[in-house]
C-alpha positions as CSV (number, residue, x, y, z in Angstrom):
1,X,18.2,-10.7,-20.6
2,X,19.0,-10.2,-16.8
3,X,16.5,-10.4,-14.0
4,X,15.0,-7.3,-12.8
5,X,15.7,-8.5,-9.0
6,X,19.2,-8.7,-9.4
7,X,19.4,-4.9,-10.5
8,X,17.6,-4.5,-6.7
9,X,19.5,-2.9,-4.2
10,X,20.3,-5.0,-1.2
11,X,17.9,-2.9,0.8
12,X,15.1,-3.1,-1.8
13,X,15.4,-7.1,-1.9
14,X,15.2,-7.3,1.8
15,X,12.3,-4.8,1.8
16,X,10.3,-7.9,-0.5
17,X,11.4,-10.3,1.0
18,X,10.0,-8.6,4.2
19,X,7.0,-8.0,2.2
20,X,6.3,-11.8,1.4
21,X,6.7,-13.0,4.2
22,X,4.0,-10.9,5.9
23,X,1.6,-11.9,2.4
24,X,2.5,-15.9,3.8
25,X,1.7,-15.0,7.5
26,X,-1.4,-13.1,6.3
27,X,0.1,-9.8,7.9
28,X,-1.4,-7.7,5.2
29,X,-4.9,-5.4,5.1
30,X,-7.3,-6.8,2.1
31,X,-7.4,-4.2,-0.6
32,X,-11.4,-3.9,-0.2
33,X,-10.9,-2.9,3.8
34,X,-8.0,-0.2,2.7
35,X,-10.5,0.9,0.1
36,X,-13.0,1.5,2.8
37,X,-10.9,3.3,5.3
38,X,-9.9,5.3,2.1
39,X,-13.2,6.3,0.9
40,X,-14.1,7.7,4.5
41,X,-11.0,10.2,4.3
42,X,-12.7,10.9,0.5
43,X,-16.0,11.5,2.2
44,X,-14.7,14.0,4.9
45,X,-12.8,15.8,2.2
46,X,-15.3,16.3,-0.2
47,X,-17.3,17.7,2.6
48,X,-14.6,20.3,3.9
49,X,-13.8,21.3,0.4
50,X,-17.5,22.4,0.0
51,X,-17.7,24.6,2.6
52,X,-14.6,26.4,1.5
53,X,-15.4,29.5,-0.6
């Protein structure tokens, strides 16, 4: 049974790699905060879609 990283493409291993090393310097937004920003987008839609006919 092979390792699903070395089916990754080059590109897709650096893209990771990129990726944990932001997680290790704490370059990342906490899910809870994206959830936040998310549910005001939610908010303003729900309101737009009921003043549609």
């Amino acid at each position: 049974m092979s390792d699903w990283f070395e089916n990754l493409s080059k590109e897709e291993k650096q893209e990771i790699e990129i990726g944990l090393k932001q997680a290790d310097n704490k370059e990342f937004v906490d899910h809870e905060e994206v959830m936040k920003i998310f549910e005001k987008y939610k908010q303003k839609s729900d309101r737009v879609s009921n003043l549609e006919p």
